[in-house]
C-alpha positions as CSV (number, residue, x, y, z in Angstrom):
1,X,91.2,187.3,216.3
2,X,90.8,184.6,218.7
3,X,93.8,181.9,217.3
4,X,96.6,181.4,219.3
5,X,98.6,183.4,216.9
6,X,96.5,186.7,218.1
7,X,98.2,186.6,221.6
8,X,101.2,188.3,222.9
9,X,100.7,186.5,226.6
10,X,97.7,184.8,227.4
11,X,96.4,188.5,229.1
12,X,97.9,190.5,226.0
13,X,96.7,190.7,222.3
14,X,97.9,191.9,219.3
15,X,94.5,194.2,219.5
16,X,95.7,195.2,222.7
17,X,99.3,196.7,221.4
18,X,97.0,198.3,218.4
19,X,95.1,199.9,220.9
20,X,97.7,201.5,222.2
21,X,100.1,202.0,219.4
22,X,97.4,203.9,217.4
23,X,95.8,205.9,220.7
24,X,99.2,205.9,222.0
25,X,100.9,207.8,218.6
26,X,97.8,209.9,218.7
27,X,97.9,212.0,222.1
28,X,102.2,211.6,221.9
29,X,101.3,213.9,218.6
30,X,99.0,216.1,220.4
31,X,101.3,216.5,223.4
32,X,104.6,217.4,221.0
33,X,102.7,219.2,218.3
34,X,102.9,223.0,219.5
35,X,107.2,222.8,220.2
36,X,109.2,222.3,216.9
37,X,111.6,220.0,218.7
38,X,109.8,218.2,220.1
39,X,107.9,217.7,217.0
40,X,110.7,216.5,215.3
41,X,111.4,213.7,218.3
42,X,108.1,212.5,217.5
43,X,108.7,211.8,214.3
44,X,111.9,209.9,215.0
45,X,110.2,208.0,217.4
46,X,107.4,207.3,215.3
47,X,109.8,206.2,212.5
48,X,110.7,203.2,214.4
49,X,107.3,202.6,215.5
50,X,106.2,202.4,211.7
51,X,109.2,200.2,210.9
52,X,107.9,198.0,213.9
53,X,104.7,198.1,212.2
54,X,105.2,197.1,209.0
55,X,107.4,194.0,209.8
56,X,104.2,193.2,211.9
57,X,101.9,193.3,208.9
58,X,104.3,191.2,206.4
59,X,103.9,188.7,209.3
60,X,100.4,189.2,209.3
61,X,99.9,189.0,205.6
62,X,102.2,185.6,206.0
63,X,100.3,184.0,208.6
64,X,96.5,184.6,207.2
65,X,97.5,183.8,203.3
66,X,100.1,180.9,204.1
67,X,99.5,179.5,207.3
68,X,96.0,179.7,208.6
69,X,94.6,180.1,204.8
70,X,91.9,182.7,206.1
71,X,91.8,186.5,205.7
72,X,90.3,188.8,208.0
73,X,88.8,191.9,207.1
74,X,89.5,194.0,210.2
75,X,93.1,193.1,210.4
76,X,93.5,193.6,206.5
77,X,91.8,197.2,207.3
78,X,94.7,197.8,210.7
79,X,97.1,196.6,208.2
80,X,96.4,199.4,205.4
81,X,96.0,201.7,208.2
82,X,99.6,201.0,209.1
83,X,101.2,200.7,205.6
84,X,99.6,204.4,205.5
85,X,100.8,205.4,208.6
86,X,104.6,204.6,207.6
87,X,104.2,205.8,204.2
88,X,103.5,209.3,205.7
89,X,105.9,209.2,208.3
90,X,108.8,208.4,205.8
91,X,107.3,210.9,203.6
92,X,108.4,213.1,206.8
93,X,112.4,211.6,206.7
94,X,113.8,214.6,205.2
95,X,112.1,217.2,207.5
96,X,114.1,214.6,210.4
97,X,117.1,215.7,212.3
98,X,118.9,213.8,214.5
99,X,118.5,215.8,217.5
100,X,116.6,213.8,220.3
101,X,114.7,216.2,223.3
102,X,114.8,214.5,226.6
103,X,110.8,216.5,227.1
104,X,109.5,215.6,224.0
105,X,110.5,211.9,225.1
106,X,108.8,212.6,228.1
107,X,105.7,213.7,226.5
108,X,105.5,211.3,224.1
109,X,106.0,208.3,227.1
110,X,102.7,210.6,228.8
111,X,101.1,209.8,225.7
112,X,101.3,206.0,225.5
113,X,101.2,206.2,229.0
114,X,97.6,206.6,229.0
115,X,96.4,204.0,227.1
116,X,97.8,201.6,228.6
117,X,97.0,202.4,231.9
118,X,93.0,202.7,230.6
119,X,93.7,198.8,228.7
120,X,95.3,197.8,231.8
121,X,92.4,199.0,234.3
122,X,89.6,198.3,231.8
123,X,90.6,194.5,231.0
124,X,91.3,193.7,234.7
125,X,87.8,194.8,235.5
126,X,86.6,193.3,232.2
127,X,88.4,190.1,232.8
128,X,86.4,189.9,236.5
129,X,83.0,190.8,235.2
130,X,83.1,188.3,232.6
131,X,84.7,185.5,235.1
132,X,81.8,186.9,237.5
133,X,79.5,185.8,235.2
134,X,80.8,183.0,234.1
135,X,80.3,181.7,238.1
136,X,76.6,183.1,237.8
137,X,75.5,181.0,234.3
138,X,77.9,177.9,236.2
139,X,75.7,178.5,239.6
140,X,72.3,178.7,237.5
141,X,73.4,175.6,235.8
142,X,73.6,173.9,239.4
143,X,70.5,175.5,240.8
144,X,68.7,174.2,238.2
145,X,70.1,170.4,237.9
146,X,70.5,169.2,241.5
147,X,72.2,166.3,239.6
148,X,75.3,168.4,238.4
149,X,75.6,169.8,241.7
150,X,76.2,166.2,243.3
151,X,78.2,165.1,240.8
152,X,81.0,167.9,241.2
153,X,80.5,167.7,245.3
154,X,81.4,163.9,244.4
155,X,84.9,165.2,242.8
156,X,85.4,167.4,247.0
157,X,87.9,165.6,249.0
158,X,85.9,163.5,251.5
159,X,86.5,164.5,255.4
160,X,87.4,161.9,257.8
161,X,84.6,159.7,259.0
162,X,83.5,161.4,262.7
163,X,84.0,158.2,265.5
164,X,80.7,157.5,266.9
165,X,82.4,157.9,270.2
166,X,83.5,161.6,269.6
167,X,80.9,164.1,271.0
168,X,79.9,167.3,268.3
169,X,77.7,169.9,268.9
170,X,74.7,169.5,266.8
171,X,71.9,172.2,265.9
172,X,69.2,172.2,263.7
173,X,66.7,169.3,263.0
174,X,68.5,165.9,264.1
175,X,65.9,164.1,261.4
176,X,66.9,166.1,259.0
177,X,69.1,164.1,256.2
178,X,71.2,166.8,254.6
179,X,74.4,167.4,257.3
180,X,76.5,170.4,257.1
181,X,79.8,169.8,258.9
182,X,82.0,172.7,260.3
183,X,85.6,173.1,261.7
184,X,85.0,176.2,263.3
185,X,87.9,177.9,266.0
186,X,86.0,179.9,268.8
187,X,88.0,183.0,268.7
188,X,88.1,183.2,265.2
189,X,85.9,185.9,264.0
190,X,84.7,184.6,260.4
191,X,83.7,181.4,262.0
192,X,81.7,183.5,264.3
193,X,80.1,185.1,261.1
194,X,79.5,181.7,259.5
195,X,78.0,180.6,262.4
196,X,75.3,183.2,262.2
197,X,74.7,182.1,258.4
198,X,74.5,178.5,259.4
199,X,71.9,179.5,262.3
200,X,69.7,181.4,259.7
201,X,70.1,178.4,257.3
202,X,68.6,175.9,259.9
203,X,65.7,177.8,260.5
204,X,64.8,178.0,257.3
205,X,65.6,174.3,256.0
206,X,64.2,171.4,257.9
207,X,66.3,169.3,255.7
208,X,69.7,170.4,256.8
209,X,71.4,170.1,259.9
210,X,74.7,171.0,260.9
211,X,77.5,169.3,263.3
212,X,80.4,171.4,264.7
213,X,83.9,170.3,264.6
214,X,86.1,172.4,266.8
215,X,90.1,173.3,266.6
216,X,91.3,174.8,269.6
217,X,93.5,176.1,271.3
218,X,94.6,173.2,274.9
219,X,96.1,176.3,277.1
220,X,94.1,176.3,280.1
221,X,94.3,179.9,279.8
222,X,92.7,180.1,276.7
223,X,89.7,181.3,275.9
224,X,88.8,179.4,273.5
225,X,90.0,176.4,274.8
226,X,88.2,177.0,278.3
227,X,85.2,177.5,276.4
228,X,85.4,174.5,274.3
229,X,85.3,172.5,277.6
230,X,82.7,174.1,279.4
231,X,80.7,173.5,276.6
232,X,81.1,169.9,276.1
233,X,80.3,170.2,280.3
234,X,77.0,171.6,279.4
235,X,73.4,169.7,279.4
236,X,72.5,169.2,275.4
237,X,69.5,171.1,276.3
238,X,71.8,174.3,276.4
239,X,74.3,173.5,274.6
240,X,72.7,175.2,271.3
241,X,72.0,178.0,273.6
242,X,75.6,178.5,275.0
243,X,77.3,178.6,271.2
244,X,74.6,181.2,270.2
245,X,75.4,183.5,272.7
246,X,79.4,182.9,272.2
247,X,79.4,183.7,269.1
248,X,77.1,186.4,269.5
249,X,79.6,188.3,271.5
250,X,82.2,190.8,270.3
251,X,84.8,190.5,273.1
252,X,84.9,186.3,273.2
253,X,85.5,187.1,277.0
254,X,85.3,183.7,278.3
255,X,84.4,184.6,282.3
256,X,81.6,187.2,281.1
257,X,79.9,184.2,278.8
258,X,80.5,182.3,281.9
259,X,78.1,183.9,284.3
260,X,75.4,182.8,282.6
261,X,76.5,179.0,283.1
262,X,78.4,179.1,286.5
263,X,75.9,176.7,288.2
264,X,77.8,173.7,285.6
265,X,80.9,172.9,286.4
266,X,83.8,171.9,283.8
267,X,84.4,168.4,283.6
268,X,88.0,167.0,283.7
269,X,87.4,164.1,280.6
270,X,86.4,167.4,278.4
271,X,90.4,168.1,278.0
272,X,90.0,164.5,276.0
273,X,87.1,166.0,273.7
274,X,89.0,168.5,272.8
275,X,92.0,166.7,272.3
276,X,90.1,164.6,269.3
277,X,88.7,167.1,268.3
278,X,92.1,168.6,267.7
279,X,93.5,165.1,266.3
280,X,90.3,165.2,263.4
281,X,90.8,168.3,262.7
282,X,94.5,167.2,262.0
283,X,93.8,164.5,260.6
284,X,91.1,165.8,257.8
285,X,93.8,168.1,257.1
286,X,91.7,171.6,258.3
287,X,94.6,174.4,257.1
288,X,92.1,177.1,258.3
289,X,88.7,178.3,259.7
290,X,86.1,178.0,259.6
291,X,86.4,174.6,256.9
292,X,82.7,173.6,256.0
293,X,81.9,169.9,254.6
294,X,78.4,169.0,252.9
295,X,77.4,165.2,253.4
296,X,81.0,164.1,254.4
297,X,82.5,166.2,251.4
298,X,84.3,169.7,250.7
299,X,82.2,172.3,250.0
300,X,82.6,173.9,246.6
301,X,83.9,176.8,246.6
302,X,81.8,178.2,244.3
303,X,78.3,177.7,246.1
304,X,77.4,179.7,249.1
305,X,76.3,178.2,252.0
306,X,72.5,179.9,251.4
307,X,72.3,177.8,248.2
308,X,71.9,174.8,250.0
309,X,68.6,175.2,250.7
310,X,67.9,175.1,246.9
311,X,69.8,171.7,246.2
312,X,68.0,170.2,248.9
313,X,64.7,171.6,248.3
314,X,64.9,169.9,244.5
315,X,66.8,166.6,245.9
316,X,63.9,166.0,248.8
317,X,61.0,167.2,245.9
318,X,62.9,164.5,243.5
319,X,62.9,161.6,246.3
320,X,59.3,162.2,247.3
């Protein structure tokens, strides 16, 4: 059942067009039985079904005895199944006329109409479940060997090394030996979300902290732009603050944030910050945001960002 020879496609089986042949003859049947006509298209259309059939199961027969040199029960048991099937419907040849009802076709489509649509609907959430928990056992295997976890982050692509030179905005704990990196744009609204995770994350790990890249927009009309430079214009003390309450707001209404700050003017050398920090972001090839690097590498895509606090909780415990 799970040899190459069992697939249609790698989504569709041979189980899978059993399924629905046998379900699928069953309600066509039920849906014809009561209208003579449509009765007898039925059983013309289920005459070349059983032919289909049985050239299936000489293959069948073929491929376990000759080529894979193993029998299986269950498909020996479909295969009876269908050498019965056609033995009755031939049985039925001389009660067949010729005549073809456009409704009985229709009902009998109905009735392999429906299971399909259940195989079709029922594997695609099977197929997610089981690939959902294939990520879980892969995620328990990490959590659980802090080893693995370095290894694959070794495979990421490595970001750009960040010039000494080129101001960031850090938060957290500037001890701490774990560094989350982020691209983030200021008007974009899932970087404002990750930077709410990120916040939560600091406070809870003194291991991790986190330096912001951004990519923004150099219009000096732009929001995001302006506020990029007012906050490199900023004391460090309140920098922290300033991106807090940014991306705390809904609106990103730059001259609203800006009453809070008014008393700092913005510097003209911040339109060079922002320039490089344009040019790295270009340069570690950032093709959206927010892009978030762990220890100078891509962050799998599998791990959420909360998991961090795991890995680094077993790596320090390991060092010590």
């Amino acid at each position: 059942m799970d040899s190459p020879a069992a697939k249609i496609t790698p989504w569709f089986s041979w189980s899978d067009a059993g399924f629905i042949y046998f379900f699928g003859s069953f309600l066509a049947m039920l849906f014809t039985f009561s209208h003579a006509t449509q009765l007898n298209t039925y059983w013309t259309v289920q005459l070349v079904f059983s032919s289909f059939a049985l050239l299936f199961s000489s293959y069948s027969l073929y491929y376990q005895g000759i080529k894979a040199k193993m029998w299986c029960t269950l498909c020996l048991g479909v295969i009876s199944i269908f050498f019965f099937e056609a033995a009755l419907t031939f049985s039925f040849t001389s009660f067949i006329t010729n005549s073809i009802e456009i409704q009985g076709v229709f009902n009998i489509a109905i009735g392999f109409l429906f299971p399909t649509a259940f195989l079709v609907l029922y594997k695609s959430t099977a197929t997610r479940a089981q690939e959902s928990k294939s990520l879980k056992k892969e995620l328990t295997k990490l959590k659980s060997n802090p080893q693995i976890f370095e290894a694959l982050m070794a495979g990421q692509r490595e970001m750009p090394e960040i010039p000494a030179n080129l101001p960031v905005i850090s938060i957290g704990n500037i001890n701490a030996n774990q560094t989350i990196t982020m691209v983030s744009n200021p008007l974009c609204t899932p970087c404002a979300h990750m930077h709410v995770r990120i916040e939560k994350i600091l406070q809870e790990n003194e291991n991790l902290k986190c330096q912001i890249i951004f990519l923004s927009n150099t219009d000096k009309q732009d929001a995001g732009g302006q506020f990029v430079r007012k906050l490199f214009s900023l004391p460090d003390e309140l920098k922290a603050i300033a991106l807090h309450e940014w991306f705390g707001r809904n609106d990103k209404n730059f001259d609203r944030w800006n009453e809070g700050f008014q008393a700092y003017e913005t510097r003209k050398e911040t339109r060079n910050i922002q320039d490089n920090h344009n040019s790295w972001a270009n340069l570690a090839e950032i093709k959206g945001t927010p892009t978030v690097f762990f220890n100078n590498r891509l962050m799998l895509a599998m791990v959420q960002l909360e998991d961090l606090s795991h890995f680094t909780a077993r790596r320090s415990s390991i060092l010590n």
